[in-house]
N, C-alpha and C positions, 0 to 999 in steps of 0.2 A: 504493500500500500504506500505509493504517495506522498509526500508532506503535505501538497497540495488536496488530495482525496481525504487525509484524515482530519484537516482544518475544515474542509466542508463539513463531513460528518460533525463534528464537533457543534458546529453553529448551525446545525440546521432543525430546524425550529426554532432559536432563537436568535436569528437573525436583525430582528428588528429591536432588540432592546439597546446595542449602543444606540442608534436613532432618536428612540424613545427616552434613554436618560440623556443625551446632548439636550433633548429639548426642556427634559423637566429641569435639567439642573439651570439650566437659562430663565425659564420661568422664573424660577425659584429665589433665583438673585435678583430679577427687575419687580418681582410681584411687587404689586397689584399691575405691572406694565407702565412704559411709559405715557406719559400726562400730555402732549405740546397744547399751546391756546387753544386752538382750531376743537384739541380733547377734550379741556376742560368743557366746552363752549356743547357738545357733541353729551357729554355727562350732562350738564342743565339742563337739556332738552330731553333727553332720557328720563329725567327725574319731574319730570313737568315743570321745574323752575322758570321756563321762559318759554313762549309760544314756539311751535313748532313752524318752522320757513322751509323751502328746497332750493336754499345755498348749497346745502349737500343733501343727497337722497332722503327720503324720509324713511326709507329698506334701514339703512343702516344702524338708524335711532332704533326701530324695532329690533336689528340685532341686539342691541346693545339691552336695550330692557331683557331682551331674553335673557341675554347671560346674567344679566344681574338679578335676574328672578331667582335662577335657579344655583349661582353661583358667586353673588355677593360682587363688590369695587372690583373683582378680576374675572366678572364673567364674559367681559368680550376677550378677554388676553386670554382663557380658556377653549372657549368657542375657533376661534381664531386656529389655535395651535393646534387644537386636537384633530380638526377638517383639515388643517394642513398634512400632518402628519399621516392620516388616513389618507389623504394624496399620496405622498410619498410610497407608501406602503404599496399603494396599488400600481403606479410605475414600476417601481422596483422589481415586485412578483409577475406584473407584464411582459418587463422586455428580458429579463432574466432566470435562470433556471436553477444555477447554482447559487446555495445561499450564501457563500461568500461574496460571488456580485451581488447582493443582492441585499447584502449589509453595505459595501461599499458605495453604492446608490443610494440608497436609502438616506446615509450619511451625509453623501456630498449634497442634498437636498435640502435634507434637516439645519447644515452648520454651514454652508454656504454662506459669508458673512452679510451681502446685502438682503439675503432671505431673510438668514435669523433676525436679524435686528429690525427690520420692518415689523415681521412677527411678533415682535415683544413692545409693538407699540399700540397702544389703542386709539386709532385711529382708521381713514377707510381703507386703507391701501391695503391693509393684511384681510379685509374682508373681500376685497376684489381675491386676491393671492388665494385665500382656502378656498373660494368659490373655485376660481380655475385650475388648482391642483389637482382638484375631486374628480374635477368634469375629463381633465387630463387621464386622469389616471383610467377612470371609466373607457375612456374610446381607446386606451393600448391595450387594458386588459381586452376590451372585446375583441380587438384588431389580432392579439397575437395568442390568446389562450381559451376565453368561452365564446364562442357567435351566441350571445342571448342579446334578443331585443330589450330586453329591461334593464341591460345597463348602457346602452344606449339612451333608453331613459331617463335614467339617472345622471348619464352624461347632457342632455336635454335641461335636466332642472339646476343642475350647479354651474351651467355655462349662462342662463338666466339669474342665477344669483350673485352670477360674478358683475355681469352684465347690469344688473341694479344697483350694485357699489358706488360706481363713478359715472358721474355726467358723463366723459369720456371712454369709457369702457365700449360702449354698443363698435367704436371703431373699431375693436381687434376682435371682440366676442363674433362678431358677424363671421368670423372668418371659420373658429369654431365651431358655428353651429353651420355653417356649410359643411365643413367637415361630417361633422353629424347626421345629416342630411346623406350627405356623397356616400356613406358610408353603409347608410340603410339601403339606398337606391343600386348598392353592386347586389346586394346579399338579396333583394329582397321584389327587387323586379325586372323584365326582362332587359334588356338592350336596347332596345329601339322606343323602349315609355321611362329609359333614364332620366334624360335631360329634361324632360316635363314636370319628373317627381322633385328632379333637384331646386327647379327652380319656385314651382310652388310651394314644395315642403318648406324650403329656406324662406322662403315670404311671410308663408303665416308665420312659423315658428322665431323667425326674427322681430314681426310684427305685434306680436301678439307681448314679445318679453318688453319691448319699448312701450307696448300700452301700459305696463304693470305699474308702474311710478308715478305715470298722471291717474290714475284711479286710486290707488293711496291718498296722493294730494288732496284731492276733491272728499273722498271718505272721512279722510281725518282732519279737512279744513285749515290745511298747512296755507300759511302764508306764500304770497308769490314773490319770488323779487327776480332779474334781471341775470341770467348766468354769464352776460359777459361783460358788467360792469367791473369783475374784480380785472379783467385782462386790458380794456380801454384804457381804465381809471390809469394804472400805470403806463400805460401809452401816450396818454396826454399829458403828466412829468413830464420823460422823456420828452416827449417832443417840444414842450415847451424848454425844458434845460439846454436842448441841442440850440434851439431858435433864439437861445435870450433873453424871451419875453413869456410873461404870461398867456396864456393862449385858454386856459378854463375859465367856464362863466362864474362869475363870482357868487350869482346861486349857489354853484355846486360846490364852493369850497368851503372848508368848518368856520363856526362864527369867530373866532379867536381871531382867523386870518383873513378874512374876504372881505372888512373894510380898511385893512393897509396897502401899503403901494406895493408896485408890481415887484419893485426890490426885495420889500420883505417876505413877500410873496416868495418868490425864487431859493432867498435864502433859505427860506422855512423845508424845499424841495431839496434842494444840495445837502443840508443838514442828516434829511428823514430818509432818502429816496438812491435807491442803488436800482440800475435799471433792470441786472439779472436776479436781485430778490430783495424788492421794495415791499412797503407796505404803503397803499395808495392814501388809507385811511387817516394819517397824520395830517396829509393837504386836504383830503376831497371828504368830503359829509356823507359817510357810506347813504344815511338812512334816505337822501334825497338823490343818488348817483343814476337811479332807474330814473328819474325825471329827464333823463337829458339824452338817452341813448342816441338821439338823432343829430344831436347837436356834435357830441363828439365825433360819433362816423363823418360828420361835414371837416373836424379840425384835420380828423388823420387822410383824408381825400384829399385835402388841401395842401396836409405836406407830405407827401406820398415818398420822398427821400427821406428827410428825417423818421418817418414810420419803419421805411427798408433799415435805416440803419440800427434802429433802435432792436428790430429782430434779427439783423445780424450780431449785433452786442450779446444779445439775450443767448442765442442759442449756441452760440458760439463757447461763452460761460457753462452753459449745460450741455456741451457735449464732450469741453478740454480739462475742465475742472473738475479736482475730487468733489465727490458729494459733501454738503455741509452737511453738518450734525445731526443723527437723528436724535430725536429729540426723549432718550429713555429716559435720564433724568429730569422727574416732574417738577413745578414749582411749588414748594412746601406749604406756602401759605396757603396760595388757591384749593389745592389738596382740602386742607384744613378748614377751609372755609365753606366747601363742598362737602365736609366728611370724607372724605375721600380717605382709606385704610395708606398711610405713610410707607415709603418701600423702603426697605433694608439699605443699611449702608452699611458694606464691607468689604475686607481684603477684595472678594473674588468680583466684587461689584469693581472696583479699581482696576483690577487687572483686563477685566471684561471692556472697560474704555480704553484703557491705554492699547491693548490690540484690535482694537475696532481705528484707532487712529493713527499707529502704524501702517495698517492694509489700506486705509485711504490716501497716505501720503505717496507710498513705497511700492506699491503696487496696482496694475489696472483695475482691481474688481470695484473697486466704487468708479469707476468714469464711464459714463457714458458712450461714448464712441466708441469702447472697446466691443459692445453687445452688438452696438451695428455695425461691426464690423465683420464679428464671427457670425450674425445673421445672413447679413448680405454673401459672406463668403460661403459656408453651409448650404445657403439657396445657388448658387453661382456656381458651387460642382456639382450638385443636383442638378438641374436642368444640363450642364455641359457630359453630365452621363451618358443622360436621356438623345444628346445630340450625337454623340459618341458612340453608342448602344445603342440606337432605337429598338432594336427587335430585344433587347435582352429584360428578361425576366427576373433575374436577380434580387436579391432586395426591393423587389419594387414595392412592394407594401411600406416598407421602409423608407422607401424615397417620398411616396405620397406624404407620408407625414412630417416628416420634413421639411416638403415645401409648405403643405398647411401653416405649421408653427412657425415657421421663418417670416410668412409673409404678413400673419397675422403678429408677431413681434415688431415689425416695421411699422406697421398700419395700427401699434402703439403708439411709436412714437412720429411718426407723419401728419396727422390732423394737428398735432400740436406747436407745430413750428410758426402756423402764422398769427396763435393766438395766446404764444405764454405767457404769462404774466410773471411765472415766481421759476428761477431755473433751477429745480427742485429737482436731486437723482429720485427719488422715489415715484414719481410718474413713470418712469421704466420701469418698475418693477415687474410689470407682467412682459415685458420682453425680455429681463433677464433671467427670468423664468421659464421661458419657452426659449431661451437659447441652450440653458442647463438640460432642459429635455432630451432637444435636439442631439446635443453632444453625446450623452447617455444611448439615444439614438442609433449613434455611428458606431458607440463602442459595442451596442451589440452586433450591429454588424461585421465586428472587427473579431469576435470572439465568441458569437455563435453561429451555428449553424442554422442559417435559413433558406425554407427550399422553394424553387418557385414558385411564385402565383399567379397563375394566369387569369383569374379573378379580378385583379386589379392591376390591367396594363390600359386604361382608358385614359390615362392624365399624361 
C-alpha cells in the first residue's frame, strides 16, 4: 500500500473536518462577526429601530432576522458560514473522488483569505457568496455525480437567493441560471426543442427571481429611494473638484454648507471626498439627493470628460490597489448602543489581522485584476481548445462550465465600471469565487479521469 493510498484511507470520511474547524475557529475569534456602518445600519432595520428603505434589498434584512431569531447578534455570521460551507462540501464531493482532494478543496474554499474574511462579516456580500456557493455546488454535483432534477432545483433557488442579495447581483446570476437552464434542456429534451426550452426557461426563471424584491417592497411597505444616487452623488464631487467650481445645486447640499461660497464649498469636498472611496454624504443631503436625479444626469452630460476621467481614476484604484480593510473589527460603542454581544479581543484575533494584511500588501489575492485576469485567461484557452479540437470530446463537460463561470465572473465585474461609486474589493467577490471554482475545475481535469460526453458537445 501507498503513502498516498493509506493517507486516503485515513481521511476518508473525515475529510471535511479540517474545512469545518478552519471555519469555526475563525468564527470563533470574530464572533458575533464583523460590524462596518453600512452593518450597524442593516442590524437597526433588522431590529425594527428605523423604517425599512431598499438602499439595500429588503431579502437581506429578513436574513438577518432569521438568524437572529434563531441564533442571537451572530445569526447572520452563522447562517452565512454554515451555507457556505455546505457549498464547499458539495464542490469538493462533485469534482473529486478521492478524499484527500477533497479535503484539499474543500480547504482552499473555506480559508481562501478574500472568502474567509468576507464570510466573517455581516454584511451582504457573504449573503450573495453562501447563496452562490450552494447553487454552485448543486449544478457540479449534478453535472458530475447524480443527474436528479431536484438539485437542479435546489440549484434554481440559491442562484435566486444569491441573486436577491445585491442590486447588482441579477448581472452574473443570469449567467447561472442559464446555466441551469442549458443544463436541464441537454438531459431533459430532444435537440431540435433545445434552444426554445433554453431561452424561455431562462426568461421566466430569471424573470420571475427579479420580481421577488419589488413584491417584498410593496408587502412590507419599504421605503423607496433612488439606487443611483449613492454612484452620481460622488460623481458630481469629482466633477466638480476636476472643474474648480461648484457645479451641485445648492438644494442638494447639507444645511451647514449650501449657504457658503463656492470656496468653502470645495474645500469642505477636498477635505471629505476621495474619488475611488468617498462618502458623498458629508457635501450632499442624502435625504433630498433622489430630488435631483435629473439634474445631475444634465451636470455629468455636460462634462462628459471630467465624468470619463473621474471613472478612469475610480476603476483604475479598484482594479491596481490592494483591497482596503475589511471591516471585522466593529465599532465598540455602536455595538453597545445597539446591544450588540462585544467580540473577543485576542492573541489569535491579532495575529488573524496582521496576516490578512501581509496577503494584501505582499501578494495578488486581495487585487482585483489579478481574478480578471485568470478569468479572462481560463475563458481564453477554453474557447482556443474548442478552436483547436472542434471535434474533441474530452472534458467537454468541463469546459462548458468553465466558460459558464468565467463569463458570468466578468459580467460581475463589467456593469460596474461605468457606475462605481466606492472602489470596494468586495464587489468581486463572487468573481473570485467562480474563479476558485474554475481552477478546482482544471485540477480535476488535470488528475482525474474523465471520459467522454457526447451529451454535451453543443456549446
Amino acid at each position: 500500500m501507498t503513502i498516498s493510498n493509506l493517507f486516503n484511507k485515513l481521511v476518508a470520511g473525515y475529510w471535511v473536518l479540517p474545512s469545518l474547524g478552519i471555519l469555526g475557529l475563525s468564527m470563533y475569534i470574530v464572533y458575533p462577526g464583523g460590524f462596518s456602518n453600512d452593518s450597524f445600519m442593516m442590524y437597526s432595520h433588522a431590529m425594527n429601530l428605523v423604517p425599512l428603505h431598499d438602499e439595500k434589498p429588503v431579502f437581506d434584512i429578513l436574513i438577518m432576522k432569521l438568524g437572529m431569531y434563531f441564533f442571537g447578534d451572530g445569526g447572520l455570521l452563522i447562517v452565512n458560514c454554515g451555507l457556505y460551507l455546505l457549498g464547499a462540501m458539495l464542490v469538493s464531493a462533485a469534482l473529486f473522488t478521492k478524499p484527500v482532494a477533497r479535503m484539499f478543496s474543500s480547504v482552499l474554499l473555506v480559508s481562501y483569505p478574500p472568502l474567509l474574511l468576507v464570510n466573517l462579516t455581516n454584511w451582504i456580500d457573504p449573503i450573495v457568496l453562501s447563496g452562490l456557493s450552494v447553487s454552485i455546488g448543486c449544478i457540479l454535483f449534478y453535472s458530475f455525480r447524480v443527474k436528479h432534477v431536484y438539485l437542479l432545483l435546489s440549484a434554481v433557488f440559491f442562484s435566486t437567493y444569491a441573486l436577491l442579495g445585491r442590486h447588482n447581483a441579477p448581472s452574473f446570476v443570469f449567467f447561472i441560471q442559464l446555466l441551469i437552464v442549458y443544463l436541464y434542456a441537454l438531459d431533459y429534451h430532444p435537440q431540435k426543442h433545445r434552444k426554445l426550452v433554453i431561452i424561455i426557461g431562462t426568461t421566466i426563471l430569471f424573470g420571475s427571481s427579479l420580481a421577488i424584491n419589488p413584491i417584498l417592497n410593496r408587502v412590507l411597505d419599504v421605503h423607496h429611494s433612488s439606487l443611483f444616487k449613492a454612484f452620481y452623488s460622488n460623481d458630481l464631487i469629482s466633477i466638480s473638484l476636476i472643474e474648480n467650481k461648484n457645479l451641485i445645486p445648492r438644494e442638494m447640499l447639507r444645511e451647514e454648507i449650501k449657504y457658503g461660497d463656492d470656496e468653502e464649498i470645495l474645500s469642505k469636498m477636498k477635505d471629505t471626498h476621495k474619488p475611488f472611496h468617498g462618502n458623498p454624504w458629508y457635501v450632499i443631503d442624502k435625504n433630498r439627493a433622489d430630488e435631483f436625479v435629473g439634474e445631475a444626469l444634465r451636470i455629468i452630460l455636460n462634462h462628459p470628460g471630467s465624468f470619463i476621467y473621474t471613472r478612469y481614476v475610480t476603476n483604475h484604484y479598484w482594479l491596481t490597489t490592494p483591497a482596503v480593510s475589511f471591516e471585522i473589527n466593529s465599532d465598540g460603542k455602536k455595538a453597545e448602543q445597539l446591544g450588540i454581544q462585544q467580540q473577543r479581543k485576542t492573541k489569535l484575533y491579532a495575529k488573524f489581522e496582521e496576516l490578512a494584511k501581509y496577503l494584501k500588501f505582499y501578494t495578488p489575492v486581495f487585487h482585483a485584476w489579478w481574478y480578471l485576469l485568470l478569468a479572462f485567461g481560463l475563458f481564453s484557452c477554453i474557447r482556443l481548445w474548442k478552436i483547436v479540437l472542434p471535434s474533441s470530446k474530452v472534458f467537454n463537460k468541463e469546459r462548458i462550465l468553465i466558460s459558464f463561470l468565467t463569463i458570468a465572473g466578468v459580467f460581475n465585474w463589467l456593469p460596474l465600471v461605468p457606475m462605481l461609486g466606492h472602489a470596494e474589493f468586495r464587489y468581486l467577490i463572487p468573481l473570485v469565487y467562480l474563479v476558485m471554482v474554475s481552477i478546482l475545475i482544471v485540477l480535476r481535469c488535470l488528475f482525474v479521469n474523465s471520459l467522454p460526453d457526447s451529451s454535451h458537445d453543443n456549446m
